[in-house]
VOGU-3710 file (C-alpha; in Angstrom, 3 decimals, decimal comma):
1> xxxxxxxxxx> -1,971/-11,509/3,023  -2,499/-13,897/0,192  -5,815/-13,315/-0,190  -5,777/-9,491/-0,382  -2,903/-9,737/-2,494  -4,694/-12,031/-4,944  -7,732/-9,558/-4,781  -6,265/-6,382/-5,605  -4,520/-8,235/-8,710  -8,048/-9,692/-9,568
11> xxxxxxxxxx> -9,807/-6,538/-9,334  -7,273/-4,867/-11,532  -7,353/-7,627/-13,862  -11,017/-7,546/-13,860  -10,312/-3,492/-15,639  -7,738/-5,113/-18,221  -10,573/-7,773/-19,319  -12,993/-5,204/-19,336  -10,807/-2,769/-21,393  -9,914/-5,530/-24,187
21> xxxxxxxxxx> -13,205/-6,500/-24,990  -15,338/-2,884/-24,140  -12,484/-0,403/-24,436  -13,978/3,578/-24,156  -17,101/2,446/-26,577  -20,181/4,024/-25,530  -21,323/0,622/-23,904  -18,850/0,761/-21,295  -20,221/4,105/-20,669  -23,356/2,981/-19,761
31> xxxxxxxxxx> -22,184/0,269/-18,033  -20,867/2,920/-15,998  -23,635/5,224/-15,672  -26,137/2,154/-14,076  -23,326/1,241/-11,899  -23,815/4,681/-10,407  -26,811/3,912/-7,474  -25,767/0,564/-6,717  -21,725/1,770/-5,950  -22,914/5,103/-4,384
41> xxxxxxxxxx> -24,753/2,337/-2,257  -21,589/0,288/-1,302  -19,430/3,304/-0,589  -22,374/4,372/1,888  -22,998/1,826/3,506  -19,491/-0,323/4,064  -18,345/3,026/5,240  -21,138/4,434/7,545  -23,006/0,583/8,651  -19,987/-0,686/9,236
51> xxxxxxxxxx> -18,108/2,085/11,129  -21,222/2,334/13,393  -21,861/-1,380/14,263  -18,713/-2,738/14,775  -17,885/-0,188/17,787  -20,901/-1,358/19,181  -20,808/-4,838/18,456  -17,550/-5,425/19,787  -18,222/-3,875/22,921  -20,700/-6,069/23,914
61> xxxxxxxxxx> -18,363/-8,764/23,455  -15,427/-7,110/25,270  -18,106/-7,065/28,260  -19,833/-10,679/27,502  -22,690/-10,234/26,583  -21,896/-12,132/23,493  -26,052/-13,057/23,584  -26,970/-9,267/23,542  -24,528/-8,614/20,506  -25,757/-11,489/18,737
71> xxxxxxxxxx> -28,858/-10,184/18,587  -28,268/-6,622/18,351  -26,254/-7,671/14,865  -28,964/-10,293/13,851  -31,413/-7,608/14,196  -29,378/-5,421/11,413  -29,042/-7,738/9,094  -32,150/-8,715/8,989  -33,645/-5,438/9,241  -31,314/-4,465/6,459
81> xxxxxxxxxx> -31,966/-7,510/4,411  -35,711/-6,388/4,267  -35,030/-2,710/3,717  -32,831/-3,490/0,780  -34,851/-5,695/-0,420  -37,407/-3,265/-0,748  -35,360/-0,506/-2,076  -33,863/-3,054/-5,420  -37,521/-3,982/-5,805  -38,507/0,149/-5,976
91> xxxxxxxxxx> -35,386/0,984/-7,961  -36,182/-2,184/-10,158  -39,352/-0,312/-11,426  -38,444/3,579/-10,479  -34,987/3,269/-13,283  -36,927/5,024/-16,160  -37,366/8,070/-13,525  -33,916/7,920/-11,793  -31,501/7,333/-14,255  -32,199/10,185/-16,655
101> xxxxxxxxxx> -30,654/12,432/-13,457  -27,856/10,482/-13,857  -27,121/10,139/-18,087  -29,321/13,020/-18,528  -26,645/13,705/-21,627  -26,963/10,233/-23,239  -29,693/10,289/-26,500  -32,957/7,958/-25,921  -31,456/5,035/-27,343  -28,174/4,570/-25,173
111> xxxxxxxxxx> -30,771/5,665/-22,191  -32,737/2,759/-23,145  -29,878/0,438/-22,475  -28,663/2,450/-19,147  -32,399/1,955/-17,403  -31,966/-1,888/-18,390  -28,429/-2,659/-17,192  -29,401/-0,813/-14,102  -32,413/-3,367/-13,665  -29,871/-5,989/-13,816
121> xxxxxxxxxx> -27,966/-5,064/-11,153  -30,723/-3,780/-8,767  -29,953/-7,611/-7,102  -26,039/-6,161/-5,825  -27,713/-3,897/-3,817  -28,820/-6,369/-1,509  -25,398/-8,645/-1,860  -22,926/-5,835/-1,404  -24,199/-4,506/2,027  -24,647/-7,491/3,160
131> xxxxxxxxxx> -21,232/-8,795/2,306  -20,062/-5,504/4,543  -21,326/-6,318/7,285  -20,335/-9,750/7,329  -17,114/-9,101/6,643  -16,822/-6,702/10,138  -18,816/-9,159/12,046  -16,039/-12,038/10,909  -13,008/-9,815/11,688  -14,750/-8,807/14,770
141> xxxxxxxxxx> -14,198/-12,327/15,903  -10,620/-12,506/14,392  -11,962/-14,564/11,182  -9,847/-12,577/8,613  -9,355/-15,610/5,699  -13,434/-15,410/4,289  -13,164/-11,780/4,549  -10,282/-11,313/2,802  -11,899/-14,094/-0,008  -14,289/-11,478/-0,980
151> xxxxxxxxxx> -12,221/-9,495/-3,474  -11,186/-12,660/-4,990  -14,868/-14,222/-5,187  -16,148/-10,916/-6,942  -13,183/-10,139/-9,526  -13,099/-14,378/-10,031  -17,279/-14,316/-11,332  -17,327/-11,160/-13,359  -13,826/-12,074/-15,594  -15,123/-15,396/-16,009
161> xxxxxxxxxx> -18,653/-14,272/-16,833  -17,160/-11,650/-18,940  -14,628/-14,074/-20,864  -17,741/-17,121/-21,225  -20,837/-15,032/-22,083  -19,137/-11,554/-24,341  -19,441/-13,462/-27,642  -23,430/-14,081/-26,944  -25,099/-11,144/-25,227  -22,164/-8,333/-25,542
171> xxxxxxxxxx> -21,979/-5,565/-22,580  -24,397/-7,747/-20,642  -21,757/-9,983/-19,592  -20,107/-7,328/-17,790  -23,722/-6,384/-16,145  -24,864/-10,088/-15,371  -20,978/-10,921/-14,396  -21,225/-7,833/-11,719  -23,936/-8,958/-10,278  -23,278/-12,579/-10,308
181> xxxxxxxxxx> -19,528/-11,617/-8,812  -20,922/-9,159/-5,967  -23,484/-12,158/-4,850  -20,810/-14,415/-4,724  -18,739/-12,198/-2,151  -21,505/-12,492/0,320  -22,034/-15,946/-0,212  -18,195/-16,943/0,073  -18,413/-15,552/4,181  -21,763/-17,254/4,557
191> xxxxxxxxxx> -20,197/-20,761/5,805  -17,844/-19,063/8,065  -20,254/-16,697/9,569  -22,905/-19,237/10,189  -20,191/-22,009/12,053  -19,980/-19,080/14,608  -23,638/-20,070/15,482  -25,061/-17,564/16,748  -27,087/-15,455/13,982  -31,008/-16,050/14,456
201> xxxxxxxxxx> -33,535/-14,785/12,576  -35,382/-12,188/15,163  -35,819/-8,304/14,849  -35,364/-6,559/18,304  -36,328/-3,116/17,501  -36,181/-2,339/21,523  -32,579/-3,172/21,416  -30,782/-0,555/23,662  -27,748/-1,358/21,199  -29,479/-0,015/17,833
211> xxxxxxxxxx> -29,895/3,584/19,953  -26,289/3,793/20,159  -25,233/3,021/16,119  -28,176/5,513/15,628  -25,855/8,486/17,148  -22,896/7,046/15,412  -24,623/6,788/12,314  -26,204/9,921/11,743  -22,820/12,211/10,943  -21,059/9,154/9,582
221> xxxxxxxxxx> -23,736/8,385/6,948  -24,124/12,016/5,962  -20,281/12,110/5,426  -20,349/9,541/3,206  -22,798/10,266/1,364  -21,598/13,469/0,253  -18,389/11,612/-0,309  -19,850/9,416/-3,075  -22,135/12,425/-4,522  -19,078/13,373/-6,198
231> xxxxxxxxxx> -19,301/10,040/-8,228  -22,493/11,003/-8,833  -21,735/14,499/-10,461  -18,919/12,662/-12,283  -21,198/10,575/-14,068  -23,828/13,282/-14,770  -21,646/15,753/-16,344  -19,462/13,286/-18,329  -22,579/12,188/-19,768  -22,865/15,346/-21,929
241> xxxxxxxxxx> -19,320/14,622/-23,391  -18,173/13,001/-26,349  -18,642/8,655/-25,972  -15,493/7,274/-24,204  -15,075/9,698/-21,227  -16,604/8,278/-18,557  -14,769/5,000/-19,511  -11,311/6,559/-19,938  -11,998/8,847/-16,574  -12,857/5,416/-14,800
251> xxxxxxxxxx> -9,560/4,147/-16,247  -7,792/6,851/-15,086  -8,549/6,928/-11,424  -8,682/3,062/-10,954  -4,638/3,397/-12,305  -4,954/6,452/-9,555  -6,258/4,334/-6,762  -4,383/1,491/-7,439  -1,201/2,736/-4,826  -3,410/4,770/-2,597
261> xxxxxxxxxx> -5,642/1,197/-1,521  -2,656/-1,066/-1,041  -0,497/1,661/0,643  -2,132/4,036/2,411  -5,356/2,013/3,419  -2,239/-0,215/5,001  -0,840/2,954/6,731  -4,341/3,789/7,992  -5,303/0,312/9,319  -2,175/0,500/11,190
271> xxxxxxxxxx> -2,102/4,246/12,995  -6,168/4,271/13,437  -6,139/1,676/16,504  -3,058/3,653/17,742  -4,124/7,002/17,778  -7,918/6,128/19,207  -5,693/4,230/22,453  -3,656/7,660/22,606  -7,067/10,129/22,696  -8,431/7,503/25,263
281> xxxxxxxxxx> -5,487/7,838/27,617  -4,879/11,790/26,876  -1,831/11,368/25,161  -2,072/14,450/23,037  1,593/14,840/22,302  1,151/11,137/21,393  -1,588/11,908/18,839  0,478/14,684/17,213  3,034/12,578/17,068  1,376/9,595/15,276
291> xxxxxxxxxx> -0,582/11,512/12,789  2,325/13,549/11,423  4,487/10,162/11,292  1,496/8,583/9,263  0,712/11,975/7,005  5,410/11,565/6,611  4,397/8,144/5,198  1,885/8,975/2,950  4,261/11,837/1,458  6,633/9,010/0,710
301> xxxxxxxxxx> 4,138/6,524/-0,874  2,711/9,062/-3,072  3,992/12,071/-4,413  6,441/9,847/-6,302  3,549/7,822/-7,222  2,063/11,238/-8,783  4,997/11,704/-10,767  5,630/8,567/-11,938  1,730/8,350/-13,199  1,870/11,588/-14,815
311> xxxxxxxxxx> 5,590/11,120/-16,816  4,165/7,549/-17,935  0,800/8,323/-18,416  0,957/7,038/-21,863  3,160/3,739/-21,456  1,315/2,528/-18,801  -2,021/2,883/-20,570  -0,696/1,601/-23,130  0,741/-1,719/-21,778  -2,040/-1,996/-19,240
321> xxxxxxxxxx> -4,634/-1,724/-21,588  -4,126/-1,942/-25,579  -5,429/-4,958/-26,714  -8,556/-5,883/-28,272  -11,809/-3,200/-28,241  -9,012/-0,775/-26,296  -7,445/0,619/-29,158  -4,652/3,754/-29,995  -7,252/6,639/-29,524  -8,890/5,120/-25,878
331> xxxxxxxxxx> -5,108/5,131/-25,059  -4,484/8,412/-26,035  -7,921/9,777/-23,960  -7,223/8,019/-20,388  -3,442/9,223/-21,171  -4,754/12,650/-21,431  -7,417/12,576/-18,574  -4,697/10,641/-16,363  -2,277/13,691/-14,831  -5,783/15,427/-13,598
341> xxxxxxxxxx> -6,175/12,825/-11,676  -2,542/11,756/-10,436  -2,724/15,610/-8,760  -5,345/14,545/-6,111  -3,256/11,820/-5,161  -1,446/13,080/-2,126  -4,414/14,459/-0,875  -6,867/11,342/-1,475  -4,688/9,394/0,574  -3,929/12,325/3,187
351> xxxxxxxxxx> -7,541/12,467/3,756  -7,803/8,826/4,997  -5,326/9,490/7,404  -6,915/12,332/8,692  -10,277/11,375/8,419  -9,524/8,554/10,738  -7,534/10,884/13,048  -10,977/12,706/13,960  -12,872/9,940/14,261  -9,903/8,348/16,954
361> xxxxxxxxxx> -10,428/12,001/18,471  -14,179/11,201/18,815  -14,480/14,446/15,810  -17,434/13,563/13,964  -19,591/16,840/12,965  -16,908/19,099/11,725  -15,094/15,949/8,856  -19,077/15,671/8,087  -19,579/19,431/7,764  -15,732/19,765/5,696
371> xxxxxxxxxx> -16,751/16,431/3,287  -20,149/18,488/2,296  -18,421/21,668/1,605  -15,968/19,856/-0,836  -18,263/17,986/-2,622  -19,637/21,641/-3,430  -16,827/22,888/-4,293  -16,404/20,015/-6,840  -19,482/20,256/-8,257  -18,823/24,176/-8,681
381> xxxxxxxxxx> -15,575/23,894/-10,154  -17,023/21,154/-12,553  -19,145/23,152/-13,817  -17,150/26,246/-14,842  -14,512/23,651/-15,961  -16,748/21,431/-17,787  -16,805/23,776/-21,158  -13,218/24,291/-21,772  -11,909/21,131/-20,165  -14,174/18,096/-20,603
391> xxxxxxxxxx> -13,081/15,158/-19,001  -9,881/16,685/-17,653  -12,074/19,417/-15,978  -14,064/17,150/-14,161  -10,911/15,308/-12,698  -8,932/18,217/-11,713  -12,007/19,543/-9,961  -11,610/16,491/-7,690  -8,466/16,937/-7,159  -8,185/20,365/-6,267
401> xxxxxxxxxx> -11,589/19,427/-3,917  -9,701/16,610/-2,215  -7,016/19,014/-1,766  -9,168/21,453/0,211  -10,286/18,685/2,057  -6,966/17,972/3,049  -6,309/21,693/4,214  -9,150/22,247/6,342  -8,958/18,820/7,954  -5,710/19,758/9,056
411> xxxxxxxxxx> -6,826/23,011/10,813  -9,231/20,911/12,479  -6,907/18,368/14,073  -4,535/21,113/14,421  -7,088/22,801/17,068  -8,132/19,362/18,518  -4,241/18,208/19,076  -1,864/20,595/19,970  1,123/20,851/19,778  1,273/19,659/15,770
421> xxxxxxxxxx> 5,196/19,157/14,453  4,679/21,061/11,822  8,656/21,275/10,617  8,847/17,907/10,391  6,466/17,417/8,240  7,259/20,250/6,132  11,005/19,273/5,774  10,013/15,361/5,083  7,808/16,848/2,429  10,498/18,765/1,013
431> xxxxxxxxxx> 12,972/16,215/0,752  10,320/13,448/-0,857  9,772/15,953/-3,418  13,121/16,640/-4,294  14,074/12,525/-4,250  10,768/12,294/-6,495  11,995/15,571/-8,715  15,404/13,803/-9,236  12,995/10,637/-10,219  10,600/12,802/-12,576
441> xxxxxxxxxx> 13,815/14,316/-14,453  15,198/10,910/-15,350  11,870/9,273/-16,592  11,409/12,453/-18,509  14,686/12,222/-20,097  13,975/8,612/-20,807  10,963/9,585/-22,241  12,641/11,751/-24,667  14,732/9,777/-25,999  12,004/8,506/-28,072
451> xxxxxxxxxx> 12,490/4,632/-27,758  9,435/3,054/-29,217  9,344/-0,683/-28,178  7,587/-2,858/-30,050  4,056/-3,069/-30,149  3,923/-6,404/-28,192  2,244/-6,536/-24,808  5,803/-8,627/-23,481  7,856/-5,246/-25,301  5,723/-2,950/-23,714
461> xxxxxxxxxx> 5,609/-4,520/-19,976  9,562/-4,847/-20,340  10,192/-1,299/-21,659  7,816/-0,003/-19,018  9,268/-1,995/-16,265  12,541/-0,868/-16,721  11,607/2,820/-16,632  9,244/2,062/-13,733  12,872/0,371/-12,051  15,157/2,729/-13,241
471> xxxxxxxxxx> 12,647/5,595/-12,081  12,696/3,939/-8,698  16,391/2,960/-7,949  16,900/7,197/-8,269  13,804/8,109/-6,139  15,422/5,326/-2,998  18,916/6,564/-4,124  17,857/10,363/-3,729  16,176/9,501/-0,705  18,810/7,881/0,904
481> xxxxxxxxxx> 20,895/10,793/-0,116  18,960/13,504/1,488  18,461/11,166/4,732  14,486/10,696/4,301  13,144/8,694/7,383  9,934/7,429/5,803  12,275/5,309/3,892  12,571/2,180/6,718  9,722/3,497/8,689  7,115/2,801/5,232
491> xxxxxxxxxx> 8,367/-0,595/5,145  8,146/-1,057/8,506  4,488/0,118/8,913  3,562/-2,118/5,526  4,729/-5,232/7,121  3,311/-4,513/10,271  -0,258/-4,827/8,503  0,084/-8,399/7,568  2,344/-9,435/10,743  -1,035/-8,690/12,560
501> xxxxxxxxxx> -3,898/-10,184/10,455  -4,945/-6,774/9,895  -7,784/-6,435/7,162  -7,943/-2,976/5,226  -10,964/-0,883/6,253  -13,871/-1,481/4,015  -14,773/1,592/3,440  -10,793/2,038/2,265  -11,536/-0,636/-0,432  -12,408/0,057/-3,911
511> xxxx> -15,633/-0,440/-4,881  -16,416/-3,989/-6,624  -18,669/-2,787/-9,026  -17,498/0,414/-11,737
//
């Protein structure tokens, strides 16, 4: 619990360090753009590799045959440490043709620098899948404390790297910290994965175990992909804008993410086991059940969450961020792009919930088929947004995507479990949103008011803290009021994470890289 705590402060401190000394300049922007391939790389493969193997893996120990899934999960790696290999070495020398897809907006000089930071960090390719599959290999065998290390290995190397080496080579200390960091998260787990004993270096394509993550791979893979093509359109139409967005829109959504990985992921890690035990013993009223109680949670975490990010937008940019390189105008643009993205929200985190609901129901195909047709719709609505809204465009797209997402994953689990209690959740819904109305209308008012602290960072954290407090004594005290359930059952759920060793998903975690 320690660990992941200490990571998700890391990796948001690793954003404030690289906010003071890059800020929205157009370095950070390219910074951004190389980052691209190597985290549409980790998003792939700790979500698909890792969802496919450790089924498999862990069924040959339940049956032991500890041998045969020792070598079924040596094979992987190394088969995977050779194709990656391969592929940084290819996109080592292909940059100068990939990367224009990417920055196709940015003018031949800043494209210059893209195609060499993205040389530098060809090397993470290899380190962050790797580190993936370690880490479900280790918590296969209930070693949790390396795994959770990771986050606090990566963030550790790239602030330090950042904070030694900025004065001599600039943005590159942010590029070599990166990769330095993501190495150093695979070689944190190597000690504990090797005093197992029982990797060996041997390739067994005949393995009748790499047949089965085959058919678990193909639909998962697909689905993430498409998931992480919508980073991918982000990138290449921000690149036409002004310098700064793609910065400030990265800003914005890490601030966005920030309660939906330490919240939801927790109510996901919790129900997923749960619902895939119901399914198994055809407990479809038990399914319904369960998946409405965690979509009730969810509700509670975050549509408060949206309000309070879109009331103080500007404060908490402000405090967060405003130091250094970051100055009143890169405050002012991630304030502005910030709402667009607070709205998808609810429905980012819904969709992890959901998303895990199919897969418990053995639903592959159609969550693959509904993740392709939003990405679509993203990159459709991006585009007719793109002229009149920039930046703000691009997020709302996503948001109003994630929220279709959200809708038609529903009518899927609504046909695959039946009966669905849909009052419930439409009342809990109701009353959250009144608690978090009561909430919004106060921090507004406070808002209003137009108290300016001063323009110290231990002003700013205290005026901001006190709305965030005040904010949240009326949201509980509304809630209470209006009887909301999720109230002792979120706290309840939380705790029950940690009381079991439980690790957040990986492919629930933000990505270590941009």
């Amino acid at each position: 619990m320690s660990a992941t705590f200490l990571s998700t402060v890391l990796g948001f401190m690793r954003e404030v360090v690289s906010a003071r000394y890059y800020g929205t300049r157009w370095e950070m922007d390219t910074f951004l753009a190389a980052a691209t391939i190597p985290t549409i790389l980790f998003g792939v493969f700790n979500g698909a590799l890792v969802s496919a193997l450790v089924p498999t893996f862990s069924e040959y120990l339940a049956h032991r045959q500890e041998d045969d899934a020792w070598r079924l999960a040596s094979t992987v790696l190394n088969v995977l440490a050779i194709m990656l290999t391969g592929c940084a070495v290819l996109g080592f020398f292909a940059a100068p043709w990939y990367v224009p897809l990417i920055a196709h907006g940015f003018p031949a000089p800043q494209m210059e620098v893209a195609i060499r930071m993205t040389r530098w960090l060809m090397p993470s390719i290899v380190a962050v899948s790797l580190s993936g599959v370690l880490s479900a290999m280790l918590n296969a065998y209930h070693r949790f404390r390396a795994a959770a290390m990771v986050g606090v290995a990566v963030n550790t190397v790239t602030i330090a790297t950042v904070i030694v080496l900025n004065r001599n080579i600039g943005i590159y200390a942010l590029v070599l910290g990166t990769t330095l960091g993501l190495t150093a998260q695979m070689l944190v787990q190597l000690p504990s994965f090797l005093s197992i004993g029982k990797y060996r270096p041997i390739i067994d394509l005949h393995h009748p175990g790499l047949r089965k993550i085959w058919v678990l791979l193909g639909p998962i893979i697909v689905g993430s992909a498409a998931g992480q093509l919508a980073l991918f359109f982000d990138r290449f139409f921000a690149s036409t804008l002004s310098p700064g967005y793609i910065a400030g829109m990265n800003y914005a959504t890490k601030l966005v993410n920030f309660p939906q990985q330490i919240f939801a992921a927790a109510i996901a890690t919790v129900i997923f086991p749960l619902l895939a035990a119901q399914f198994a013993r055809d407990n479809r009223n038990g399914v319904g059940r369960s998946v409405i109680t965690g979509l009730r949670l969810v509700n509670f975490i975050t549509i408060p969450s949206v309000c309070a990010l879109i009331v103080l937008a500007h404060p908490m940019v402000q405090t967060l961020f405003e130091r250094g390189t970051f100055q009143r105008t890169a405050t002012d643009l991630t304030a502005g792009l910030l709402p667009f993205a607070a709205v998808g929200l609810v429905a980012l985190a819904s969709n992890v919930v959901l998303t895990r609901c199919c897969f418990a129901c053995k639903e592959t195909m159609w969550p693959v088929t509904i993740s392709v047709a939003t990405v679509v719709v993203n990159v459709l609505l991006s585009m007719i947004w793109l002229r009149t809204l920039g930046g703000r465009g691009l997020l709302l797209a996503n948001s109003v995507s994630q929220t279709m997402q959200t809708v038609l994953l529903l009518m899927l689990i609504a046909r695959l479990v039946r009966p669905l209690d849909w009052r419930a959740l439409l009342l809990s819904t109701a009353k959250v949103a009144l608690a978090s109305l009561a909430m919004f209308a106060a921090l507004h008012w406070i808002q209003a008011l137009g108290v300016t602290p001063e323009p110290t960072l231990a002003s700013r954290a205290w005026y901001l803290f006190g709305q965030i407090t005040i904010g949240g004594a009326i949201f509980l005290l509304a809630a209470r009021v209006l009887d909301v359930e999720e109230l002792q059952l979120a706290w309840r759920t939380i705790v029950a994470k940690f009381e079991r060793n439980i690790i957040g998903p990986p492919e629930n975690r933000d990505a270590p890289i941009a």
